[in-house]
N, CA, C and O atoms as a Tripos MOL2 file, in Angstrom:
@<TRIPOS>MOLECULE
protein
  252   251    63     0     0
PROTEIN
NO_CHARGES

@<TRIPOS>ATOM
      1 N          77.4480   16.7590  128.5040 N.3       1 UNK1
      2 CA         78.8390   17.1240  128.3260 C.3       1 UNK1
      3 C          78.9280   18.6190  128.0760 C.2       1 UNK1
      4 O          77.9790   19.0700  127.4350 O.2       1 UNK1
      5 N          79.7900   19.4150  128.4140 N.am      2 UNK2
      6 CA         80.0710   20.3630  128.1060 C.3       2 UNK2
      7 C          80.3180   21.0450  127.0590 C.2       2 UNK2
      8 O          81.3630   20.7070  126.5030 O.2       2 UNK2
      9 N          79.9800   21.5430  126.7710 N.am      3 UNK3
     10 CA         79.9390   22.2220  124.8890 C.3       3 UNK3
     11 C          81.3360   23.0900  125.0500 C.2       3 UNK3
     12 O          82.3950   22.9060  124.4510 O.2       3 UNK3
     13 N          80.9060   24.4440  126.3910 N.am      4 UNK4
     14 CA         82.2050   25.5600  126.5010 C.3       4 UNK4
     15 C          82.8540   25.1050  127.5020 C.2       4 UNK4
     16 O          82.3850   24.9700  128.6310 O.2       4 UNK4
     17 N          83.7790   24.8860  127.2190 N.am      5 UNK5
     18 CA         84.4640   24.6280  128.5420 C.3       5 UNK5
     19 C          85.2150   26.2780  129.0470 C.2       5 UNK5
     20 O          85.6610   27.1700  128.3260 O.2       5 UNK5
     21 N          85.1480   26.2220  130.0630 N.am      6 UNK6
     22 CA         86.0590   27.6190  130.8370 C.3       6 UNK6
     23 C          86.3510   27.9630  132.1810 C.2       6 UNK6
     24 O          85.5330   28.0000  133.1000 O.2       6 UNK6
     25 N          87.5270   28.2050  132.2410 N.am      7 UNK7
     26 CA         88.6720   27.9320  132.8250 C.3       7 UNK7
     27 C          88.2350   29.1380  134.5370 C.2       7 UNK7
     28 O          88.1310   30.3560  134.6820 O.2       7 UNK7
     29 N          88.1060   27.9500  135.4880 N.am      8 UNK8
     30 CA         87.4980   29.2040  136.7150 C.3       8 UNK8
     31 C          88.3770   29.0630  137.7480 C.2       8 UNK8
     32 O          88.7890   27.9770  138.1560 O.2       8 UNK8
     33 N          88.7170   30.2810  138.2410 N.am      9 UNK9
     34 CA         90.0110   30.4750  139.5210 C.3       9 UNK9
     35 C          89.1950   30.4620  140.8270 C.2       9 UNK9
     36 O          88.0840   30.9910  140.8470 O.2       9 UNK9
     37 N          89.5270   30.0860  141.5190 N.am     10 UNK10
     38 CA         88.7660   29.4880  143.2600 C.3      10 UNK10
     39 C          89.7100   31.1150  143.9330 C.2      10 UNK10
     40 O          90.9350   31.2260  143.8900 O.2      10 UNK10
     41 N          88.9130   32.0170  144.4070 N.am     11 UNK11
     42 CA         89.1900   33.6470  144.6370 C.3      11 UNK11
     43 C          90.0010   33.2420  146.0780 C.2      11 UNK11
     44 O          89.9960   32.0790  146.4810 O.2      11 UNK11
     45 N          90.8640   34.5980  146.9840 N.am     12 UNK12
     46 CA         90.9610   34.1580  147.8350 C.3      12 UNK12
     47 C          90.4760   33.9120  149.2900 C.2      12 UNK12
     48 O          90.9490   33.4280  150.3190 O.2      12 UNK12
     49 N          88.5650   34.8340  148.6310 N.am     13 UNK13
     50 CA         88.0710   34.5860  149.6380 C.3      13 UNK13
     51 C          87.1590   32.8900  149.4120 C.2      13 UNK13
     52 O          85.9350   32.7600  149.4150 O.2      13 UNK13
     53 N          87.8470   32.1390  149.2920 N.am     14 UNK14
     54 CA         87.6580   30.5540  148.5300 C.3      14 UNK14
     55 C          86.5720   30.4710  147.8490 C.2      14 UNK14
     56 O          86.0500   29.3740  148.0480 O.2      14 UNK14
     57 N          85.8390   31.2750  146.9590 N.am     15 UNK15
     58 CA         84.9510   31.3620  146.4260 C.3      15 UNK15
     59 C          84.7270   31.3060  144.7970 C.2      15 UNK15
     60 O          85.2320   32.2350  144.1660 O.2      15 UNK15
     61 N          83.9990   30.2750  144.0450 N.am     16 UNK16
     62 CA         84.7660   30.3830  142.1700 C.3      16 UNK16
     63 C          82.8600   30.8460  141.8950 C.2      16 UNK16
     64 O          81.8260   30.5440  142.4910 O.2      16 UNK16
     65 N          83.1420   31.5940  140.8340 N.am     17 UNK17
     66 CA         81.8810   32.1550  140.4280 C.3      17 UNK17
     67 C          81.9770   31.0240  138.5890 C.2      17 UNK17
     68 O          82.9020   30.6070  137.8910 O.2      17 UNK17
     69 N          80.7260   30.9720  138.5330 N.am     18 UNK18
     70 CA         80.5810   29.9080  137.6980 C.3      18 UNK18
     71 C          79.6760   30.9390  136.3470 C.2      18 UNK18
     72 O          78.6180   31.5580  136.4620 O.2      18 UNK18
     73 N          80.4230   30.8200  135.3430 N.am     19 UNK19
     74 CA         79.5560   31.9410  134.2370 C.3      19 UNK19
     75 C          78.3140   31.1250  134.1130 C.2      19 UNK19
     76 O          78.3640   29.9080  134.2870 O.2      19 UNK19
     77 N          76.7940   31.9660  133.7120 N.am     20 UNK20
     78 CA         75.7590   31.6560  133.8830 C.3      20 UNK20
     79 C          75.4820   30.6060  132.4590 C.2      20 UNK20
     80 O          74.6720   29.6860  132.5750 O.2      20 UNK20
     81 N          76.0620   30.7800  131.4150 N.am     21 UNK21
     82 CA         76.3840   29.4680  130.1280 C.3      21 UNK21
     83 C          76.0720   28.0010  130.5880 C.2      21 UNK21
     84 O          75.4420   27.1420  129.9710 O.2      21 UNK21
     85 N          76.8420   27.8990  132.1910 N.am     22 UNK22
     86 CA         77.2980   26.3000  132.0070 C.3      22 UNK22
     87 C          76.3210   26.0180  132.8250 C.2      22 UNK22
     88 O          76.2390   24.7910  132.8680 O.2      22 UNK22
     89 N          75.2320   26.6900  133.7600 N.am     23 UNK23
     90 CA         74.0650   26.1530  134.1710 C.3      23 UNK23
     91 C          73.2860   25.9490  133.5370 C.2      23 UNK23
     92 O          72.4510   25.0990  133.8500 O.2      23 UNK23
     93 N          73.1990   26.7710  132.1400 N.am     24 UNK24
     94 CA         72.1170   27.2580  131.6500 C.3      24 UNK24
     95 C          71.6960   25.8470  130.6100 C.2      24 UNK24
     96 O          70.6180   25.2940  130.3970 O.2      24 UNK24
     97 N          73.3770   25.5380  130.0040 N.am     25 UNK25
     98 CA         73.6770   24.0770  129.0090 C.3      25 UNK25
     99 C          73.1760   23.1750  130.0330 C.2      25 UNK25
    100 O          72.8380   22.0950  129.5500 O.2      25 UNK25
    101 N          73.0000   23.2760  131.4290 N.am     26 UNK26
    102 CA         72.7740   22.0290  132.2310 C.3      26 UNK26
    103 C          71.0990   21.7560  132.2950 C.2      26 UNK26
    104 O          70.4790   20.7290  132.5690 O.2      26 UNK26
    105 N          70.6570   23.0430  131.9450 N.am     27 UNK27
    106 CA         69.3750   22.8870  131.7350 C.3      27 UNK27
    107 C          68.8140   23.8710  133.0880 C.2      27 UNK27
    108 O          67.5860   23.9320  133.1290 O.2      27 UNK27
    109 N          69.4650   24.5620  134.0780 N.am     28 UNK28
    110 CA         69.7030   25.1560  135.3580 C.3      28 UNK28
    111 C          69.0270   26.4900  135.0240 C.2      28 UNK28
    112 O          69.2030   27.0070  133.9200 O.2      28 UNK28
    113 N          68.2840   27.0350  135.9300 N.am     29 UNK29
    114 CA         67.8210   28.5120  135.3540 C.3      29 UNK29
    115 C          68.2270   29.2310  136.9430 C.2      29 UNK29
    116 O          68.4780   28.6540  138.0010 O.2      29 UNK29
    117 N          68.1940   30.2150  136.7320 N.am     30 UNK30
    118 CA         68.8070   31.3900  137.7070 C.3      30 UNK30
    119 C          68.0260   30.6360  139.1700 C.2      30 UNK30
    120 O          67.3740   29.5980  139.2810 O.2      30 UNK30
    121 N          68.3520   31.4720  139.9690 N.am     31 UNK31
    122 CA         68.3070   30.3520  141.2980 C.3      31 UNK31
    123 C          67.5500   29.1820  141.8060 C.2      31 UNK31
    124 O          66.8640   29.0940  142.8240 O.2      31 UNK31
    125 N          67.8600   28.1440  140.7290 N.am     32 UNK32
    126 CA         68.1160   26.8870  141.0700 C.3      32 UNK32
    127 C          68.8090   26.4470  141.8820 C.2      32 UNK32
    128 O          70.0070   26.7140  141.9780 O.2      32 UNK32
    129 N          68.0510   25.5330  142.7700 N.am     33 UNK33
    130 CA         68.3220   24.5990  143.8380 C.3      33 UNK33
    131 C          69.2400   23.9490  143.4800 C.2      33 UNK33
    132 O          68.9120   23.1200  142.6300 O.2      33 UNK33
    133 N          70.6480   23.9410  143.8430 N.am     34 UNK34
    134 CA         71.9240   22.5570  143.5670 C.3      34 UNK34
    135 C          72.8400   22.3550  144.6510 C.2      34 UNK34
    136 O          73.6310   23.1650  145.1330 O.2      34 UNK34
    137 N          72.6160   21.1170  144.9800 N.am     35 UNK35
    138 CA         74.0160   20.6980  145.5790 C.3      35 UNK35
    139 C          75.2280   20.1340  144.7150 C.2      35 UNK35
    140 O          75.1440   19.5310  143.6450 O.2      35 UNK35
    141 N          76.8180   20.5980  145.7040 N.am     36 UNK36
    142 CA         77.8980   20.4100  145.2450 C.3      36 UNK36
    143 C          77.9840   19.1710  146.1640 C.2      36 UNK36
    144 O          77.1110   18.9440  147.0020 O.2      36 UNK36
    145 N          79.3410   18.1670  145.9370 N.am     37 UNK37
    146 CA         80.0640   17.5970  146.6590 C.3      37 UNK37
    147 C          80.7370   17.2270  145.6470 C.2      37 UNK37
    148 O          80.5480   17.3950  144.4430 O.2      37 UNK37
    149 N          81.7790   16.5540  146.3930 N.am     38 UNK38
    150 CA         83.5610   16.0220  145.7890 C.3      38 UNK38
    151 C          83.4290   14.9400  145.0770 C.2      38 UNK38
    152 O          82.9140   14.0420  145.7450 O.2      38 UNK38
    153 N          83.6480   14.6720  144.1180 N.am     39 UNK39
    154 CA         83.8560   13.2420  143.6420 C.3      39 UNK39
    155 C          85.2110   12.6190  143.5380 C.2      39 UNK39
    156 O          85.4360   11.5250  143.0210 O.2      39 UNK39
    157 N          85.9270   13.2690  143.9750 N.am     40 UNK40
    158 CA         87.4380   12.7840  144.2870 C.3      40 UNK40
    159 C          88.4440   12.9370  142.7890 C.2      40 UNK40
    160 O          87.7080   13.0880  141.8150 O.2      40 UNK40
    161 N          89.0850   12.9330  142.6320 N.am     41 UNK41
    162 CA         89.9640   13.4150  141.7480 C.3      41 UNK41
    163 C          89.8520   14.4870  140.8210 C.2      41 UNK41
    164 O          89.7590   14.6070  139.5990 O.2      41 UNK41
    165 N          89.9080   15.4670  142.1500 N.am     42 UNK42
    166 CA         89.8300   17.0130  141.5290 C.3      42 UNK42
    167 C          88.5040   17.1580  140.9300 C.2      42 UNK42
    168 O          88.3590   18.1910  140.2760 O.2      42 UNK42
    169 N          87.2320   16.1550  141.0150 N.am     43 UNK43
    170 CA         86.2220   16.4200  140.5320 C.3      43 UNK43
    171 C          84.9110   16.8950  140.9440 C.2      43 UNK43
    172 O          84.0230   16.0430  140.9850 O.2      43 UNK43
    173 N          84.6620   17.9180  141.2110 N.am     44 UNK44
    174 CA         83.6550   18.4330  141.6830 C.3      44 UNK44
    175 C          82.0090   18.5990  141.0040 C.2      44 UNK44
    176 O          81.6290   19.5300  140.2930 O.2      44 UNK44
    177 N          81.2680   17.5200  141.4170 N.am     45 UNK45
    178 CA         79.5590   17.5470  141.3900 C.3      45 UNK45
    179 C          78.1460   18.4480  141.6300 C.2      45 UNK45
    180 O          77.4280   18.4470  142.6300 O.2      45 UNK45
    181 N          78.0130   19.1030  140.5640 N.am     46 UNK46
    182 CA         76.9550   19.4690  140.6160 C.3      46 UNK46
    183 C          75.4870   19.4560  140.4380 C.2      46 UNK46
    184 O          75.1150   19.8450  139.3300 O.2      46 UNK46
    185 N          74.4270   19.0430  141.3990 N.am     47 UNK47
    186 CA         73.0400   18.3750  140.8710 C.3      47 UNK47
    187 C          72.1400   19.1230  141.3490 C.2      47 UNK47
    188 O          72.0890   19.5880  142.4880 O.2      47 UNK47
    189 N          71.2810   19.2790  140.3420 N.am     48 UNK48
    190 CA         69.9000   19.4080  140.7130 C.3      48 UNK48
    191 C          69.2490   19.1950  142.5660 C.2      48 UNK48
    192 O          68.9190   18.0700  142.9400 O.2      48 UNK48
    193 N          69.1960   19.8650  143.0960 N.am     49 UNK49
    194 CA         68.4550   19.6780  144.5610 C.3      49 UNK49
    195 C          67.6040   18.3390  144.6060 C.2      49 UNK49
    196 O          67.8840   17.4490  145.4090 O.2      49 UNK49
    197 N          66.8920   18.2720  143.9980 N.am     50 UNK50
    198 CA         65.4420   17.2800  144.0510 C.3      50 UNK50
    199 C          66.2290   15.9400  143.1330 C.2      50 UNK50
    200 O          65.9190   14.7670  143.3390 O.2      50 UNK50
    201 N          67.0940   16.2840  142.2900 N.am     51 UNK51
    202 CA         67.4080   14.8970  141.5410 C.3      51 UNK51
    203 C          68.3220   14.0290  142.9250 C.2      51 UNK51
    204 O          68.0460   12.9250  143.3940 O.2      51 UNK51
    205 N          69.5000   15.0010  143.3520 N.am     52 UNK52
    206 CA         70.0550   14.6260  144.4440 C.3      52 UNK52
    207 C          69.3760   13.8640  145.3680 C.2      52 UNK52
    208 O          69.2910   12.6360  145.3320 O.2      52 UNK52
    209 N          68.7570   14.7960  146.4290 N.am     53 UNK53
    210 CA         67.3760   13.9650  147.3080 C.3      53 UNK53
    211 C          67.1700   12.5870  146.6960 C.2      53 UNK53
    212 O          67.5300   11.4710  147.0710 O.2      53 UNK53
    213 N          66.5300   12.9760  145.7160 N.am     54 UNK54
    214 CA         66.1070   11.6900  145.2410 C.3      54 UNK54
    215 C          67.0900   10.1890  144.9750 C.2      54 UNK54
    216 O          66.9730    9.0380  145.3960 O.2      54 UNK54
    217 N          68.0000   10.8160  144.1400 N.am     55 UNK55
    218 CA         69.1360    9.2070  144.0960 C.3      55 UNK55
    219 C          69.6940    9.1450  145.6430 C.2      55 UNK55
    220 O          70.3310    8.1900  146.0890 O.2      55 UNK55
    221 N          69.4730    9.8930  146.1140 N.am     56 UNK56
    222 CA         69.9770    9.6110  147.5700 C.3      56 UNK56
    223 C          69.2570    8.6570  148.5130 C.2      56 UNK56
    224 O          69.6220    7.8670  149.3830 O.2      56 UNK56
    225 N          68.0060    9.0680  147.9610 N.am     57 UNK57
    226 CA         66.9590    8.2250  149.2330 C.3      57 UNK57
    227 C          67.0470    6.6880  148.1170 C.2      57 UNK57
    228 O          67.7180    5.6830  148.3530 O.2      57 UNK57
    229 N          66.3520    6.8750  147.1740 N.am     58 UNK58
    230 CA         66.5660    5.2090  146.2910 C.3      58 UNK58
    231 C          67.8660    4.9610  146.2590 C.2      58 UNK58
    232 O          67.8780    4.0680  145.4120 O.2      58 UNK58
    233 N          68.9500    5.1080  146.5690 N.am     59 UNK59
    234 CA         70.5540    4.2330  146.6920 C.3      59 UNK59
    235 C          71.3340    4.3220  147.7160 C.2      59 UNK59
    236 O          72.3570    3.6370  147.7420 O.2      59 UNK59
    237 N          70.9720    5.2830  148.8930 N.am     60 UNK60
    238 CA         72.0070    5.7910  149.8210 C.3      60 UNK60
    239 C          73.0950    6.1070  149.5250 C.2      60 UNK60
    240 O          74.0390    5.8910  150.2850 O.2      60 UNK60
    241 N          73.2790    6.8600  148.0250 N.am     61 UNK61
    242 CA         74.7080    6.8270  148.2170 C.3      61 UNK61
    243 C          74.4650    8.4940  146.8490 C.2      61 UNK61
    244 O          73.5090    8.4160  146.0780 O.2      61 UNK61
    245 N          75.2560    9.5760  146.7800 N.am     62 UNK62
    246 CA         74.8530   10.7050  145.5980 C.3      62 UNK62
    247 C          76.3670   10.1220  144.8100 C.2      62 UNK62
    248 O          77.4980   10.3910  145.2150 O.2      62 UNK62
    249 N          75.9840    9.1420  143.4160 N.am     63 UNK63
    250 CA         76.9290    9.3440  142.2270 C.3      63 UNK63
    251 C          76.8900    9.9720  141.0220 C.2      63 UNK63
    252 O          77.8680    9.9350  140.2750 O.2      63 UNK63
@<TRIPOS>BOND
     1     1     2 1
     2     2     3 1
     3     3     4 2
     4     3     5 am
     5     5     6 1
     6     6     7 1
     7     7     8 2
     8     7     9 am
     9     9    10 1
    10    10    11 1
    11    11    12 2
    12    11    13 am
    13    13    14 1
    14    14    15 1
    15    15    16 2
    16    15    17 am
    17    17    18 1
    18    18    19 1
    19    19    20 2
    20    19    21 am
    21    21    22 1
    22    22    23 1
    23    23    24 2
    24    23    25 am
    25    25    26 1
    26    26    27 1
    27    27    28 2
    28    27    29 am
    29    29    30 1
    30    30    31 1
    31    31    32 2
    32    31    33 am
    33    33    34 1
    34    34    35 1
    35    35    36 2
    36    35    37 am
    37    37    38 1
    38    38    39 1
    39    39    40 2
    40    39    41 am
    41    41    42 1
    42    42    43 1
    43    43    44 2
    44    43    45 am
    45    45    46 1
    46    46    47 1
    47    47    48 2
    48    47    49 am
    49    49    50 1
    50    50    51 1
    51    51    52 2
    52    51    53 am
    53    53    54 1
    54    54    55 1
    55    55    56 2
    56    55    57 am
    57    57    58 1
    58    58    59 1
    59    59    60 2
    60    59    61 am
    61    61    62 1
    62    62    63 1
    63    63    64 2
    64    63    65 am
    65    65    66 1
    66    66    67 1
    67    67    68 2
    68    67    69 am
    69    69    70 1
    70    70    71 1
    71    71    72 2
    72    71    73 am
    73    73    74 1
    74    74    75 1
    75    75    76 2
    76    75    77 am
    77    77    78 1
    78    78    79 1
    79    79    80 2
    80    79    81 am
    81    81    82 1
    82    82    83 1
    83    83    84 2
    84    83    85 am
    85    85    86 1
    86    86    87 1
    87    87    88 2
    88    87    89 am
    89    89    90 1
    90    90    91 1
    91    91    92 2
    92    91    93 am
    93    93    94 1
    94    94    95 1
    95    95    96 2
    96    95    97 am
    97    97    98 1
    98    98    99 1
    99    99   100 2
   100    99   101 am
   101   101   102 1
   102   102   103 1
   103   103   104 2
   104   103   105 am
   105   105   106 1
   106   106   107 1
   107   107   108 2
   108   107   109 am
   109   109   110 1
   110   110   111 1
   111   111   112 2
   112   111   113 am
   113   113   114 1
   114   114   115 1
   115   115   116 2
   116   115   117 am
   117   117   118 1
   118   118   119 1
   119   119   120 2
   120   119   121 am
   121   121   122 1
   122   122   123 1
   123   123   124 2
   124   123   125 am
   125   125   126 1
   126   126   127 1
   127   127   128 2
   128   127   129 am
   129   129   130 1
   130   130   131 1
   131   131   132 2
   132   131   133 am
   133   133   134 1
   134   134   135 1
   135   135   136 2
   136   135   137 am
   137   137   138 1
   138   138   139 1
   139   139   140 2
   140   139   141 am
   141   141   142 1
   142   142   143 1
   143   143   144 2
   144   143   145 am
   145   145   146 1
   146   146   147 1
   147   147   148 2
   148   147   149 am
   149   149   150 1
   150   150   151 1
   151   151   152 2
   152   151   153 am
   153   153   154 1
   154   154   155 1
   155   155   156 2
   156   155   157 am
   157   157   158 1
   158   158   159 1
   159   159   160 2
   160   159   161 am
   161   161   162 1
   162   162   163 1
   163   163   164 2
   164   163   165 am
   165   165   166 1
   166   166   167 1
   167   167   168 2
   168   167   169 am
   169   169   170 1
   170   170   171 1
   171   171   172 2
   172   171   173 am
   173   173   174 1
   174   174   175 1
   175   175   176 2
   176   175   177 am
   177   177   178 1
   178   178   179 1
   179   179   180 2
   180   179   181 am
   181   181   182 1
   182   182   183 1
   183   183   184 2
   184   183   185 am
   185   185   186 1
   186   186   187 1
   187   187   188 2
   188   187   189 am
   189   189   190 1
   190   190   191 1
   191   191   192 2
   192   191   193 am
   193   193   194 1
   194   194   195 1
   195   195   196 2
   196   195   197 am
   197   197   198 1
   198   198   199 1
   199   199   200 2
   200   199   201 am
   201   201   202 1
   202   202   203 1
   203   203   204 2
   204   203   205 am
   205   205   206 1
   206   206   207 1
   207   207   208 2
   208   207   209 am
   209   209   210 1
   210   210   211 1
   211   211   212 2
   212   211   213 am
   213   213   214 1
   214   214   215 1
   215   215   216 2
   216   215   217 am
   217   217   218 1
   218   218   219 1
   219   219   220 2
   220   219   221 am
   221   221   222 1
   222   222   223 1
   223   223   224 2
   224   223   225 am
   225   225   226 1
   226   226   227 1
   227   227   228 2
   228   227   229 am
   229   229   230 1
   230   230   231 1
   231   231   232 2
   232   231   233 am
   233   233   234 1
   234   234   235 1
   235   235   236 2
   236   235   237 am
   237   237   238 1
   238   238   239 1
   239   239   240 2
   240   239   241 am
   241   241   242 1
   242   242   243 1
   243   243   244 2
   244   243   245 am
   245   245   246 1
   246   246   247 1
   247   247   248 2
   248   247   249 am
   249   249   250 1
   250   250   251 1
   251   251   252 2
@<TRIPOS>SUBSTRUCTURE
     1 UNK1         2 RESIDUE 1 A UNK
     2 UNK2         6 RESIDUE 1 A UNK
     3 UNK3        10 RESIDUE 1 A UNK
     4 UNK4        14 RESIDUE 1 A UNK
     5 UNK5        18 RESIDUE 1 A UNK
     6 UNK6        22 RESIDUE 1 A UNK
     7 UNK7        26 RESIDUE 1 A UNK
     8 UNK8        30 RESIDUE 1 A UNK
     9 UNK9        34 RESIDUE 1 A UNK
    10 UNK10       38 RESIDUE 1 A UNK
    11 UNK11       42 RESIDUE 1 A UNK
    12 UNK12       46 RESIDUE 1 A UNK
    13 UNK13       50 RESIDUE 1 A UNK
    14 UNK14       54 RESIDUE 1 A UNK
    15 UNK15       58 RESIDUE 1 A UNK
    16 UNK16       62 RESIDUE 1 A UNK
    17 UNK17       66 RESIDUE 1 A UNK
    18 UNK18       70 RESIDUE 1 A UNK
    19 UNK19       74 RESIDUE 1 A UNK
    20 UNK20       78 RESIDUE 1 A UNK
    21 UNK21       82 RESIDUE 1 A UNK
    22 UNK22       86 RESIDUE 1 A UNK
    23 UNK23       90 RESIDUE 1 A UNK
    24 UNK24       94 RESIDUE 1 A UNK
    25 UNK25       98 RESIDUE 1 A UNK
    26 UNK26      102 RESIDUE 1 A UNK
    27 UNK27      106 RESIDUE 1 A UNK
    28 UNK28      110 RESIDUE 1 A UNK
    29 UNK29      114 RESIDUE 1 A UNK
    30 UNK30      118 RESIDUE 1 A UNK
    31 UNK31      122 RESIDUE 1 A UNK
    32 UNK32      126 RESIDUE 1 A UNK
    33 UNK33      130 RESIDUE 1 A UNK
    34 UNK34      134 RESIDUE 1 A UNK
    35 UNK35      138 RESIDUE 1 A UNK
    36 UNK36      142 RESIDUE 1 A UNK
    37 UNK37      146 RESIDUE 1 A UNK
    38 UNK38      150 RESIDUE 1 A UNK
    39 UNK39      154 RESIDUE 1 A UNK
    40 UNK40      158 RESIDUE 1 A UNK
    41 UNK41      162 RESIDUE 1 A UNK
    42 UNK42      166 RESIDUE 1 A UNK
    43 UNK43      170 RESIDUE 1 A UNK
    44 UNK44      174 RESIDUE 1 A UNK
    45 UNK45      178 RESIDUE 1 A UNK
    46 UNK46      182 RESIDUE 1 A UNK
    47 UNK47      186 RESIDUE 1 A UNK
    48 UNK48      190 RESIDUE 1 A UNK
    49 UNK49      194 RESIDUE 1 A UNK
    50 UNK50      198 RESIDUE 1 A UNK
    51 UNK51      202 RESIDUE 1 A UNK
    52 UNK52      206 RESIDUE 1 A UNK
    53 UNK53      210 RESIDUE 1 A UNK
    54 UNK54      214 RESIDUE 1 A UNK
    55 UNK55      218 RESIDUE 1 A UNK
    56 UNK56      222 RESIDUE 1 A UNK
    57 UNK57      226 RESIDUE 1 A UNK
    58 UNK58      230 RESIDUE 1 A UNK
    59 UNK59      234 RESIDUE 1 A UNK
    60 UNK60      238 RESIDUE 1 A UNK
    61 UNK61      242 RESIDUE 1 A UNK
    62 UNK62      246 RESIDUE 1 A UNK
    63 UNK63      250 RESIDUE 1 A UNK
């Protein structure tokens, strides 16, 4: 869960820069491997590269 929460604007070259805090609480160190995708109601997913892969191949499905 998020400890800081903070508040990020999507630029208009569609781009949101993410302060380095909320990777860091994720356990994420500077260029770490992550995929995004949508989780649908305004909720956007961020994982680990290799954790991804992985629940992907054992479930076919990234939740």
């Amino acid at each position: 869960m998020l400890r800081e929460p903070t508040e990020l604007e999507i630029g208009e070259d569609g781009r949101l820069e993410l302060p380095m805090g909320v990777p860091v609480e994720a356990g994420l160190n500077p260029r770490a491997r992550i995929v995004a995708y949508s989780a649908g109601d305004g909720r956007i997913v961020l994982r680990r590269a290799d954790d991804a892969m992985t629940e992907l191949v054992a479930t076919g499905s990234l939740t």
